[in-house]
TORKOL-4160 file (C-alpha; in steps of 0.2 Angstrom, whole numbers, padded with zeros to 4 digits, m for minus):
194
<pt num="1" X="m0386" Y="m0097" Z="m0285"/>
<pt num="2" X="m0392" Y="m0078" Z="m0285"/>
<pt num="3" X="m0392" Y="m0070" Z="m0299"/>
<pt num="4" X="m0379" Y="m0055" Z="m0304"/>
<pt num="5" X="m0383" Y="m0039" Z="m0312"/>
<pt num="6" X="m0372" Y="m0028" Z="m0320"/>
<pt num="7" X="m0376" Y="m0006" Z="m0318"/>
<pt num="8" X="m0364" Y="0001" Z="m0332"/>
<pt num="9" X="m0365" Y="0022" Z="m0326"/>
<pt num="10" X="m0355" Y="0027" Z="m0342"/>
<pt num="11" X="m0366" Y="0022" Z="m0354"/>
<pt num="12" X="m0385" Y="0023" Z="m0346"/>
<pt num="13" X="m0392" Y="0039" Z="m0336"/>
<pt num="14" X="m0394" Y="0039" Z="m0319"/>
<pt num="15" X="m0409" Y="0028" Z="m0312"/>
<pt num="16" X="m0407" Y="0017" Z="m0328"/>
<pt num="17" X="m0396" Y="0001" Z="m0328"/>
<pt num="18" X="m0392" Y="m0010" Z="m0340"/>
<pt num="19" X="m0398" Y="m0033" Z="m0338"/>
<pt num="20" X="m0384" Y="m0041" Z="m0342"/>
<pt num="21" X="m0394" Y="m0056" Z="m0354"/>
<pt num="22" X="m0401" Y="m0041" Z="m0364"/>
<pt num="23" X="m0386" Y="m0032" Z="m0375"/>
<pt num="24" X="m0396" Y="m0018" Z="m0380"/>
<pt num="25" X="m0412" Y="m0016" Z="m0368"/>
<pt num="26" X="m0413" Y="m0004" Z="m0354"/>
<pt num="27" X="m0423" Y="m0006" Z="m0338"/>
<pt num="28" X="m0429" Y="0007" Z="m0328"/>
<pt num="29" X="m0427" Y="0004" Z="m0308"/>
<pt num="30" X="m0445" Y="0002" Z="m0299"/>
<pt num="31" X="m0444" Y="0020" Z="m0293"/>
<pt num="32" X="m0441" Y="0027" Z="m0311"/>
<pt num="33" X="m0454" Y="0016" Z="m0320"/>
<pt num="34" X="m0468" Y="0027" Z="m0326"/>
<pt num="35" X="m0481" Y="0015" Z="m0320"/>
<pt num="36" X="m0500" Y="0015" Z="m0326"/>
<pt num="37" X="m0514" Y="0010" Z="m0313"/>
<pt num="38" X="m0530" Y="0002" Z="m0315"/>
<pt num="39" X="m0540" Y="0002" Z="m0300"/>
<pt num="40" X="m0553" Y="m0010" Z="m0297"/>
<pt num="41" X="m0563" Y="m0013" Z="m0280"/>
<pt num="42" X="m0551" Y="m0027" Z="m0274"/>
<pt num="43" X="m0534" Y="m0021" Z="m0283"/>
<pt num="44" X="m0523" Y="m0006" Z="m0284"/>
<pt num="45" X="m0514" Y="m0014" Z="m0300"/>
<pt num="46" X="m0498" Y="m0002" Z="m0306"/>
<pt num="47" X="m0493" Y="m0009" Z="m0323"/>
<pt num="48" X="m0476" Y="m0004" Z="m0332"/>
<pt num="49" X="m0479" Y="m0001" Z="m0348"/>
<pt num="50" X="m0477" Y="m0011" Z="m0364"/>
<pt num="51" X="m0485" Y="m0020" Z="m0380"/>
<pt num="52" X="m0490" Y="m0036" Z="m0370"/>
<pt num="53" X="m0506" Y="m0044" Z="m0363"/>
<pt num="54" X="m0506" Y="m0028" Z="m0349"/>
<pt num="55" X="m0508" Y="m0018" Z="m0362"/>
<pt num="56" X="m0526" Y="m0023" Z="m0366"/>
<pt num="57" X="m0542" Y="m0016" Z="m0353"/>
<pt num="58" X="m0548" Y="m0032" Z="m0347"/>
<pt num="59" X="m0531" Y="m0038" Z="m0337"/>
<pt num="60" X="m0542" Y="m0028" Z="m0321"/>
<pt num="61" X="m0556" Y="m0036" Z="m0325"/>
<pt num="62" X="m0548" Y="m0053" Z="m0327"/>
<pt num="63" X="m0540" Y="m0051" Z="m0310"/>
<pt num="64" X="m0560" Y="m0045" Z="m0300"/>
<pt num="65" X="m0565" Y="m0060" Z="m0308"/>
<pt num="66" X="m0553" Y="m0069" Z="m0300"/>
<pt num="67" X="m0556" Y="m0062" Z="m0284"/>
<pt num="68" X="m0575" Y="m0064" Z="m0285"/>
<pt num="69" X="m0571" Y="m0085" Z="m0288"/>
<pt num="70" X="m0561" Y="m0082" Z="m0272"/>
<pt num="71" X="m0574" Y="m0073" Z="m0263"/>
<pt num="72" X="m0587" Y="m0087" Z="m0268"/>
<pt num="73" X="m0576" Y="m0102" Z="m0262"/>
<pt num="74" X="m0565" Y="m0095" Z="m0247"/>
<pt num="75" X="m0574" Y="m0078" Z="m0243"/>
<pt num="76" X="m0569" Y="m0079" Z="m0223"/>
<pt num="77" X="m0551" Y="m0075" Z="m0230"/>
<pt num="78" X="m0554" Y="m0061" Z="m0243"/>
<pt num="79" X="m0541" Y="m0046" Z="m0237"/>
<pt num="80" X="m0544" Y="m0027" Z="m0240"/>
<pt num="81" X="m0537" Y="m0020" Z="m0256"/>
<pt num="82" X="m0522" Y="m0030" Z="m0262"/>
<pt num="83" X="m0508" Y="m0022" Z="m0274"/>
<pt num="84" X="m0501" Y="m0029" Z="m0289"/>
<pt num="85" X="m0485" Y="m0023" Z="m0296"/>
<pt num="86" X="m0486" Y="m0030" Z="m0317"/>
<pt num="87" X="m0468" Y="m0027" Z="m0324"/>
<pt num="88" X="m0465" Y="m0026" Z="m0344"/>
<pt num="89" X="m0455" Y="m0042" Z="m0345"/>
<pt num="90" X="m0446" Y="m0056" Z="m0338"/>
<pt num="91" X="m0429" Y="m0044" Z="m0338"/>
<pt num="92" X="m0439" Y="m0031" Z="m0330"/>
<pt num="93" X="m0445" Y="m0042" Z="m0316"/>
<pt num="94" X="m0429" Y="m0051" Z="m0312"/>
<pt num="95" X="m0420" Y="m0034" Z="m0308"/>
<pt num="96" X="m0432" Y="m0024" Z="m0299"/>
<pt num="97" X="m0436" Y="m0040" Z="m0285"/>
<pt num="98" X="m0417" Y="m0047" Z="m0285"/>
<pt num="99" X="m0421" Y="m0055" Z="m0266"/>
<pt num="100" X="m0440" Y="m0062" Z="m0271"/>
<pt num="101" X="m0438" Y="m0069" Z="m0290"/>
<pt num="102" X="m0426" Y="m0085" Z="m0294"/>
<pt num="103" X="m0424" Y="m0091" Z="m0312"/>
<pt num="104" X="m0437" Y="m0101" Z="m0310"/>
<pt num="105" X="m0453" Y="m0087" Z="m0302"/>
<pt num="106" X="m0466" Y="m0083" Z="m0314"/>
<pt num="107" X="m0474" Y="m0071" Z="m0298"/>
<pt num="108" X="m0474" Y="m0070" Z="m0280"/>
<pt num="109" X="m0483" Y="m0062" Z="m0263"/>
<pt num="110" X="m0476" Y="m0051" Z="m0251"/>
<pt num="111" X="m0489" Y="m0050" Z="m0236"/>
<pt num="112" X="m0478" Y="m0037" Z="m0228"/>
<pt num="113" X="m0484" Y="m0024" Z="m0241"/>
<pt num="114" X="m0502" Y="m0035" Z="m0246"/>
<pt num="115" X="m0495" Y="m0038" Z="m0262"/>
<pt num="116" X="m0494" Y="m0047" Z="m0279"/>
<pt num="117" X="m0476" Y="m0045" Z="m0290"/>
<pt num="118" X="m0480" Y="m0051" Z="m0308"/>
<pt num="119" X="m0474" Y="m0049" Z="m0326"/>
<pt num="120" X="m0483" Y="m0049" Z="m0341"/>
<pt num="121" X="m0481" Y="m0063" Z="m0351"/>
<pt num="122" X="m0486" Y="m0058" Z="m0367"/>
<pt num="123" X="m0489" Y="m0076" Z="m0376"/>
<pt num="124" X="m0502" Y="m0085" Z="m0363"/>
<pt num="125" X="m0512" Y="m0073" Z="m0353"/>
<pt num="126" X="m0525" Y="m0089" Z="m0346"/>
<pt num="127" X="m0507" Y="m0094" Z="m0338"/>
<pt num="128" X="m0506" Y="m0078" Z="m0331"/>
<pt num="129" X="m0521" Y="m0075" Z="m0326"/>
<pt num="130" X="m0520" Y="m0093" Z="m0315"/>
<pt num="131" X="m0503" Y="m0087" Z="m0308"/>
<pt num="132" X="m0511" Y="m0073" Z="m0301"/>
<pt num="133" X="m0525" Y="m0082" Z="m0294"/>
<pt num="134" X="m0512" Y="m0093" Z="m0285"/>
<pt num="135" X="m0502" Y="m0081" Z="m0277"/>
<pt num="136" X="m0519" Y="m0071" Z="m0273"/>
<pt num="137" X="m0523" Y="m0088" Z="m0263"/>
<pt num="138" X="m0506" Y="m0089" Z="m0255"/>
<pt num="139" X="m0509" Y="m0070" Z="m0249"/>
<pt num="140" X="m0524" Y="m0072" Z="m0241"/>
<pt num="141" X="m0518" Y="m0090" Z="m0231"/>
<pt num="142" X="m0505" Y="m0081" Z="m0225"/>
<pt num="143" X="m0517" Y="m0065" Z="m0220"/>
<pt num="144" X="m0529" Y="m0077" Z="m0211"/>
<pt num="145" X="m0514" Y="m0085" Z="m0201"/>
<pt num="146" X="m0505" Y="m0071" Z="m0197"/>
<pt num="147" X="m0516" Y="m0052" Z="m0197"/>
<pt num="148" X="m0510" Y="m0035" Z="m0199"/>
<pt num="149" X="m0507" Y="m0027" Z="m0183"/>
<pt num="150" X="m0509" Y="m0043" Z="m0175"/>
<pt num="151" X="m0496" Y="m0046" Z="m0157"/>
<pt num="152" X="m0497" Y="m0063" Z="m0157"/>
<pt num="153" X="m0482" Y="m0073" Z="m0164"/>
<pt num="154" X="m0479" Y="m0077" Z="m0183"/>
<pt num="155" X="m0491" Y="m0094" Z="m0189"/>
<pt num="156" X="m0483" Y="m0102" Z="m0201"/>
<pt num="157" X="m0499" Y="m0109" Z="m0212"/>
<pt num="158" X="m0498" Y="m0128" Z="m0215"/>
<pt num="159" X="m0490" Y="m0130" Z="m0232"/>
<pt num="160" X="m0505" Y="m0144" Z="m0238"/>
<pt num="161" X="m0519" Y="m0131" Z="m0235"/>
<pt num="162" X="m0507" Y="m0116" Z="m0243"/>
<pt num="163" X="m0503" Y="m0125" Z="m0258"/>
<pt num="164" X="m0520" Y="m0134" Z="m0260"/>
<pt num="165" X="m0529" Y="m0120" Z="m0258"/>
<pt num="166" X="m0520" Y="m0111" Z="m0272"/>
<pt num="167" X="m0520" Y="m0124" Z="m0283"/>
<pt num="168" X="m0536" Y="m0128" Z="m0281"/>
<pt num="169" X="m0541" Y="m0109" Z="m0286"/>
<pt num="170" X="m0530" Y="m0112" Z="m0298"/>
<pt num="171" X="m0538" Y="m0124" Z="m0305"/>
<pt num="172" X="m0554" Y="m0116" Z="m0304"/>
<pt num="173" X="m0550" Y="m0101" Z="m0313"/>
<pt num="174" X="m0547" Y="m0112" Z="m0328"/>
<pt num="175" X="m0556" Y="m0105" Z="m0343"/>
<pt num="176" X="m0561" Y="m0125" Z="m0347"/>
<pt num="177" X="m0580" Y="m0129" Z="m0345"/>
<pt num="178" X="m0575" Y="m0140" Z="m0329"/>
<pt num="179" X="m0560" Y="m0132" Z="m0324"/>
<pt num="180" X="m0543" Y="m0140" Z="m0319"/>
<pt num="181" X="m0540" Y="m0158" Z="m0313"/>
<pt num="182" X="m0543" Y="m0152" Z="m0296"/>
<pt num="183" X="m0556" Y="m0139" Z="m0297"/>
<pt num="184" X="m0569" Y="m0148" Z="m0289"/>
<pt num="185" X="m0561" Y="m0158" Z="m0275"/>
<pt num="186" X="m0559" Y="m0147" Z="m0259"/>
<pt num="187" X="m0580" Y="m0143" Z="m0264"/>
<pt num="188" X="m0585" Y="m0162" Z="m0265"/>
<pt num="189" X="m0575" Y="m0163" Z="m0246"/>
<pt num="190" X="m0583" Y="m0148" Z="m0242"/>
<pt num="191" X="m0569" Y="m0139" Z="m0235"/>
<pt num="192" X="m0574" Y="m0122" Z="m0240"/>
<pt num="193" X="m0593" Y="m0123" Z="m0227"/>
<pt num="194" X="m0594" Y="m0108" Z="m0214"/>
């Protein structure tokens, strides 16, 4: 089912609202959240702030590297600049992207806008790290299929090369000395040829 939030007006100032699984924590709406960026070549990332894993220097360059295993395995579907919304929690997430996030997403892509919706989750960045690279491979599928400004009708992209794809890079990212269980696979078929 869709999950239900509570706003309680009397008790929190304008543009703040109250998540109803959290007694005493606030959470700012998207458009009041005093957002930090970090700007790489490939990313326009707007973090919200907090004490977690987004807090430390490297998430940027975690995610260029990420897009630099991209660009060596599927460069013919790299994208312009993509932007990556990190929220400061769980809570946070799960209210600002009502329609996008069940109980169960963890992240998710929004080729309309060319971007990534995260949270930081504070107690396995390698996780988060994958995650993103997964949603980074779903973005760019769906940008090969179905281009910006492009007349032609919507493509939906075959959900074995979508889901392969991006848990293959998934699995590449991996911080292992081989990788992930399928990290090799797709480049032994030699799917990923000009």
């Amino acid at each position: 089912g869709e999950a239900s939030f509570i706003k309680y007006e009397h008790k929190v100032p304008q543009n703040r609202k109250v998540f109803p699984t959290q007694r005493n924590e606030v959470i700012n709406d998207k458009e009041s959240i005093k957002w930090s960026n970090k700007n790489t070549s490939s990313f326009n990332i707007r973090i919200e702030p907090s004490q977690g894993v987004v807090g430390t220097s490297n998430i940027a360059m975690q995610f260029e590297t990420v897009a630099q295993i991209l660009r060596q395995n599927i460069s013919w579907m790299m994208p312009t600049k993509v932007d990556v919304d990190i929220y400061a929690s769980r809570e946070s997430f799960m209210y600002n992207n009502p329609t996008n996030a069940s109980d169960l997403t963890v992240a998710f892509f929004d080729p309309s806008v060319n971007k990534i919706v995260m949270y930081d989750n504070t107690e396995d960045e390698q996780t988060m790290v994958k995650k993103f690279g997964h949603e980074l491979t779903h973005l760019l599928v769906e940008n090969t299929f179905n281009p910006k400004n492009s007349k032609a009708p919507y493509k939906e992209p075959p959900i074995w090369l979508n889901e392969g794809l991006a848990v293959n890079m998934e699995d590449i990212i991996k911080t292992e000395k081989f990788g992930g269980v399928w990290a090799y696979d797709l480049i032994v078929m030699n799917i990923f040829s000009q």
